[in-house]
C-alpha positions as CSV (number, residue, x, y, z in Angstrom):
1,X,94.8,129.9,-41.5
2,X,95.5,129.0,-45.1
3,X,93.2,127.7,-47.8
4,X,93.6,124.1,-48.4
5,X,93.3,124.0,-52.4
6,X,95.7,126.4,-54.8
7,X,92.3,126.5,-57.3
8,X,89.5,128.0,-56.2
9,X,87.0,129.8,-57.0
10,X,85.8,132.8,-55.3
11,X,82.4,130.9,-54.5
12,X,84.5,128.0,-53.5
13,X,86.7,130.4,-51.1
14,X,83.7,131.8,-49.7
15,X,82.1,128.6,-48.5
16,X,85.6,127.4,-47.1
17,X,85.4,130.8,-45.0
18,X,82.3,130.2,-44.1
19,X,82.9,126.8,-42.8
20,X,85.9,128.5,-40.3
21,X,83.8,131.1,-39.0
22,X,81.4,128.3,-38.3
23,X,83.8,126.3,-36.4
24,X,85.1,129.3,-34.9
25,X,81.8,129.0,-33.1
26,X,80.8,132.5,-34.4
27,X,76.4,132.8,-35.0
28,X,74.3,135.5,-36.1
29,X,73.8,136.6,-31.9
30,X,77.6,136.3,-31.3
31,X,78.7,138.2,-34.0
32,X,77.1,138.7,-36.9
33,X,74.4,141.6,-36.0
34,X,76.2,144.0,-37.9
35,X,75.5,143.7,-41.4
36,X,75.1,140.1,-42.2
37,X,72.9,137.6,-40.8
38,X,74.7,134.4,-41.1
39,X,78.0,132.7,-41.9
40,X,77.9,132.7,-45.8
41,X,77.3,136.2,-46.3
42,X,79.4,137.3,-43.7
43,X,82.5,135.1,-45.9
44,X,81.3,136.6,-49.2
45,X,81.1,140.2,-47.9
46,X,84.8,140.0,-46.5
47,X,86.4,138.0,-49.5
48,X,84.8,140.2,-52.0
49,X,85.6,143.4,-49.8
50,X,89.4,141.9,-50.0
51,X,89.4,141.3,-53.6
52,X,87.9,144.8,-54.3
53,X,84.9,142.7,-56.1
54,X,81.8,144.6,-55.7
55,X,79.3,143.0,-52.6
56,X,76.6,143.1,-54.4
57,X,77.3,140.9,-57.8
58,X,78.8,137.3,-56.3
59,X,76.6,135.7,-58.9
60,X,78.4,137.7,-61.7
61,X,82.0,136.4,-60.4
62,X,81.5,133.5,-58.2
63,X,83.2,131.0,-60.9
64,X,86.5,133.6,-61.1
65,X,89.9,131.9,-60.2
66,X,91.4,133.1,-57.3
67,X,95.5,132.9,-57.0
68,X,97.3,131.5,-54.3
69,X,98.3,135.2,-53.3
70,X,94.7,137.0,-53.0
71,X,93.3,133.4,-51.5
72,X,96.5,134.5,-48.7
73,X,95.4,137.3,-47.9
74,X,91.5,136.5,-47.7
75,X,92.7,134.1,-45.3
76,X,94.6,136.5,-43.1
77,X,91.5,138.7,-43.0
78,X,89.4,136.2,-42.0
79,X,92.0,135.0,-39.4
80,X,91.8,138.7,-37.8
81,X,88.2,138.5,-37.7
82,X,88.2,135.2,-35.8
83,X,91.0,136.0,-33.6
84,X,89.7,139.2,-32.6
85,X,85.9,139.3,-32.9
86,X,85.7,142.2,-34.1
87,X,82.9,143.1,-36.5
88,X,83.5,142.8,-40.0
89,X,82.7,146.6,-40.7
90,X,85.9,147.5,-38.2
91,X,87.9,145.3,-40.5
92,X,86.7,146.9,-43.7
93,X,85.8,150.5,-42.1
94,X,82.9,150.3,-44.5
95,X,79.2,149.3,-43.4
96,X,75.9,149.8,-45.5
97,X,72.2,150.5,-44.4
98,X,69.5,150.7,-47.2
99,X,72.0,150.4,-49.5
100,X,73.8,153.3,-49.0
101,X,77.8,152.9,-47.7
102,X,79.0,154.5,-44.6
103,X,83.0,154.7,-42.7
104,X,82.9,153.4,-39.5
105,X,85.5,152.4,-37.5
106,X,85.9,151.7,-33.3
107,X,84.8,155.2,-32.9
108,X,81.2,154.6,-33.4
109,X,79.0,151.9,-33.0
110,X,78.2,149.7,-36.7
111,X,74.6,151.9,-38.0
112,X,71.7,148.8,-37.8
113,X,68.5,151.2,-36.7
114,X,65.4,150.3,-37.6
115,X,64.6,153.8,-37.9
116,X,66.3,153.1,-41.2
117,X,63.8,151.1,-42.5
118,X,60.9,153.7,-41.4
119,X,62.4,156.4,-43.4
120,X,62.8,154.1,-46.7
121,X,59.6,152.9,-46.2
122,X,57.7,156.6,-46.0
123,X,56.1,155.0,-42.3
124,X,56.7,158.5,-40.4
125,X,55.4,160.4,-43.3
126,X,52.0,160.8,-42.2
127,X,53.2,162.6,-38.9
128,X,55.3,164.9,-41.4
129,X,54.0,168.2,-43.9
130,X,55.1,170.5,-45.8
131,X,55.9,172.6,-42.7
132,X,58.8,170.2,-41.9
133,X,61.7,172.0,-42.2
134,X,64.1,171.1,-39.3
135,X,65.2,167.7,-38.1
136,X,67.5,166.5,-35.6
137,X,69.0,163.3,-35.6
138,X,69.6,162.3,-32.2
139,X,73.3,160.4,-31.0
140,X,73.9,160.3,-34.5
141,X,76.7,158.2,-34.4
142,X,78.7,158.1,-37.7
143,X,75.4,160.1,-39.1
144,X,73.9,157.6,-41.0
145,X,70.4,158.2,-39.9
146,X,71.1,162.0,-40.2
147,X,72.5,161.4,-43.9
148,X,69.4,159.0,-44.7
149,X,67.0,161.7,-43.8
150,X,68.5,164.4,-45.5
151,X,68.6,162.0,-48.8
152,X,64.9,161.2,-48.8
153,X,63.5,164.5,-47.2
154,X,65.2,166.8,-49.7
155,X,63.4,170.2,-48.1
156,X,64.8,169.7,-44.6
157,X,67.9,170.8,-42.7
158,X,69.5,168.3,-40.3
159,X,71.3,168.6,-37.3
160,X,73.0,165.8,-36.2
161,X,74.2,165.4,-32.3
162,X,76.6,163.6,-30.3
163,X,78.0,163.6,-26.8
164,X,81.0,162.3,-28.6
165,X,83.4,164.3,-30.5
166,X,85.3,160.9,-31.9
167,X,82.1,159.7,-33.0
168,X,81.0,163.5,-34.6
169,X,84.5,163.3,-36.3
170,X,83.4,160.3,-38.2
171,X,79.9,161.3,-38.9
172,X,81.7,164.2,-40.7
173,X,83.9,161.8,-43.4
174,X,80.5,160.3,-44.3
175,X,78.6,164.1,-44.4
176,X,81.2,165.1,-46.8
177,X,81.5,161.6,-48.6
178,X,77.7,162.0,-49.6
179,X,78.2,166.0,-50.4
180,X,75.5,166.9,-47.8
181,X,77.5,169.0,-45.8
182,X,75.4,172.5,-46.4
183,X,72.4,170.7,-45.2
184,X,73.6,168.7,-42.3
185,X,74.9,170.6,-39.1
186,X,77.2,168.4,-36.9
187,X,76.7,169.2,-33.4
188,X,78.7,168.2,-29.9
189,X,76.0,167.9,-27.1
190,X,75.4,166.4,-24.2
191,X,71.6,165.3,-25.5
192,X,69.6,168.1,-26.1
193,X,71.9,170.6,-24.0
194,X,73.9,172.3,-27.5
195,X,70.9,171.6,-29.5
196,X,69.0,175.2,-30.8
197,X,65.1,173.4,-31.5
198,X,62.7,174.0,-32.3
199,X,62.6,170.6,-34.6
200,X,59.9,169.2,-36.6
201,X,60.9,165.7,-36.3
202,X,63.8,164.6,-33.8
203,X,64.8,160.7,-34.6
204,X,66.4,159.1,-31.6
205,X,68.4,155.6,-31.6
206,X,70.4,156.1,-27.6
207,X,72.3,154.3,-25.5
208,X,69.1,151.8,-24.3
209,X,70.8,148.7,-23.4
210,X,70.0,147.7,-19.6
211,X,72.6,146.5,-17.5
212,X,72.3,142.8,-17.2
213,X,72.3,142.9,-21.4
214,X,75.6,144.7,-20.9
215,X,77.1,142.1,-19.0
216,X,76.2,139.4,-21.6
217,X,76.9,141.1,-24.8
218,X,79.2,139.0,-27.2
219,X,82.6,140.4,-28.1
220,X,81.4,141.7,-31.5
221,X,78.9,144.1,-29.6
222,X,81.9,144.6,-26.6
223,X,84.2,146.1,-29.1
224,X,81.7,148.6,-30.4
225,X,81.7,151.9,-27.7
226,X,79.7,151.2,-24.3
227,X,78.9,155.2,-24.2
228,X,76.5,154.4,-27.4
229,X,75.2,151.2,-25.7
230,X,74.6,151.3,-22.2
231,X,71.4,152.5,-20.6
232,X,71.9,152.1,-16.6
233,X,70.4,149.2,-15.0
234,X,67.1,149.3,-16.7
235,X,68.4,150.8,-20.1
236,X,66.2,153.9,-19.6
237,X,68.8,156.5,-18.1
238,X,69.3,158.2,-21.4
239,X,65.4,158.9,-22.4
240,X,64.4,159.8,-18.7
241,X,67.0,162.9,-19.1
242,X,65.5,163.5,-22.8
243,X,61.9,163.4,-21.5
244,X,62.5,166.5,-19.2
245,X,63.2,168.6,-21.7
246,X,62.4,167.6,-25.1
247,X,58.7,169.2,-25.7
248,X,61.0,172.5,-25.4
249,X,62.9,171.9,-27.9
250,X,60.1,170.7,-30.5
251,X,57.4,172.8,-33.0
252,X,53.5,172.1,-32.0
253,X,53.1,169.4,-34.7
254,X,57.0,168.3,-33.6
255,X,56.9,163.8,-33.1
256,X,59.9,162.2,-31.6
257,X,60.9,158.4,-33.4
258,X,62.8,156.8,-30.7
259,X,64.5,153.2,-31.2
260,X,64.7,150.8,-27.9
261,X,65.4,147.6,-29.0
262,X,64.2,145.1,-26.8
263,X,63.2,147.2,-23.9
264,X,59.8,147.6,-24.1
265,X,59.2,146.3,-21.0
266,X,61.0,148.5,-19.0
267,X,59.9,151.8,-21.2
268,X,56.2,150.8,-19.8
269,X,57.5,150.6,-16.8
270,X,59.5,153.5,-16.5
271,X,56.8,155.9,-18.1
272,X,53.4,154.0,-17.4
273,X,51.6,157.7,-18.8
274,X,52.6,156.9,-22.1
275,X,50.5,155.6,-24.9
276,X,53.0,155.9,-27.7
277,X,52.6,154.4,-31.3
278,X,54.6,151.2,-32.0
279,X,56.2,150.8,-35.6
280,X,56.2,147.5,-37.4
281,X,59.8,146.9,-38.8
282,X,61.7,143.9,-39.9
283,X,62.4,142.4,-36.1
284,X,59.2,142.4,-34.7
285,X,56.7,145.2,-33.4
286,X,58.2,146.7,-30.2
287,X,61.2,148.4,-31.1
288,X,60.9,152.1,-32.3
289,X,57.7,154.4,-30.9
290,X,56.1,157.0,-31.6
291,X,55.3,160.0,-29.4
292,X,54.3,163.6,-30.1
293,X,55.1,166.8,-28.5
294,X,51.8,166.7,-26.9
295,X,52.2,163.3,-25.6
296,X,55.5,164.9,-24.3
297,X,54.9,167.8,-23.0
């Protein structure tokens, strides 16, 4: 894969990219659910990545030359992410969520909760005082939503847990890349089994995705680890096991924020005595709940 004109410009590179992930037959559900919603930004955020451009000011450099050399090498990197499907933020071992940067790598799966956009936007804080102290941050993955907490609830200590020590071992680069290691505790744990409670909040994003799902992911979401992903045949196998045992492990005024993506359906149906509160976020209504300890208990 080579660019066809010795003269571009970095705007002009990034549409040509675009184009080839296009005809590569890549879309926004095949591949691009990790970061970027379609194929222009998905081009800019890998040719500015490989020019070591910031990703956030195209507009102030889109008219720069680009030699033959660097225009190589964007090429080659777009050839690997064509070739290979994997996601961009594999390629780049960076990924970003409300604006703040995280590693990743094949370890752990790319950080998209919506329970992101809940914290930023101060929707739990009525559920929270200033009696919240301790939080846990539930599979925390490469501890983004552990690290987003921590940043915007200054008072609290976090734990953050993980069945997977691969996955742990990257939540730690980005603990100590944002210098929050005294107030984030990393922890290995089969769900709540290692975990010490009692917690004031507990924010949950688990393996939810029901079998069939599985079976149709595109490669993108394939090369991301199933044990962060799969949910037995109804996507529920993960949050029965917390449900036994969670009101233990939470305060009286504890709530529990738990992301399901698109499995609404089969949350009703597997716990019917459930009323729980359902967040609005950016993909629709039905994705991230609400329960308390009472609820849960």
């Amino acid at each position: 894969m080579k660019p066809t004109s010795p003269d571009l410009t970095i705007l002009e590179l990034i549409e040509q990219m675009a184009d080839r992930l296009e005809a590569a037959g890549l879309s926004f559900f095949d591949g691009f659910g990790h970061g970027t919603t379609n194929a222009f930004d998905e081009a800019a955020w890998l040719v500015l990545w490989q020019l070591g451009l910031p990703l956030d000011e195209l507009d102030l450099v889109e008219n720069q030359p680009v030699s033959a050399a660097d225009q190589a090498k964007v090429a080659d990197l777009l050839a690997r992410r064509i070739q290979t499907r994997q996601p961009a933020a594999y390629l780049t071992h960076e990924a970003w969520l409300l604006g703040v940067p995280f590693y990743v790598d094949e370890r752990v799966i790319i950080p998209r909760s919506f329970i992101a956009e809940l914290i930023d936007e101060g929707s739990i804080d009525p559920w929270l005082s200033d009696k919240t102290q301790r939080v846990l941050d539930l599979c925390t993955g490469n501890g983004s939503l552990a690290i987003l907490a921590a940043m915007t609830y200054p008072d609290v200590v976090v734990d953050a847990a993980d069945i997977s020590a691969d996955a742990l071992a990257v939540a730690r680069i980005n603990v100590e890349r944002h210098k929050l290691a005294e107030r984030i505790t990393l922890i290995e744990s089969d769900g709540l089994t290692a975990c010490p409670g009692n917690y004031d909040l507990i924010l949950c994003n688990p393996p939810y995705v029901n079998a069939a799902s599985m079976a149709a992911l595109p490669a993108e979401f394939r090369a991301e680890p199933a044990l962060a992903l799969a949910g037995g045949d109804d996507g529920m196998d993960f949050i029965r096991a917390l449900f036994q045992t969670i009101a233990a492990q939470m305060n009286e005024n504890g709530v529990l924020v738990l992301e399901i993506g698109h499995e609404r359906t089969h949350f009703e149906r597997a716990f019917p005595h459930l009323t729980p509160l359902w967040f609005d976020t950016s993909a629709g209504s039905d994705l991230v709940l609400l329960l308390t300890r009472q609820q849960l208990a």
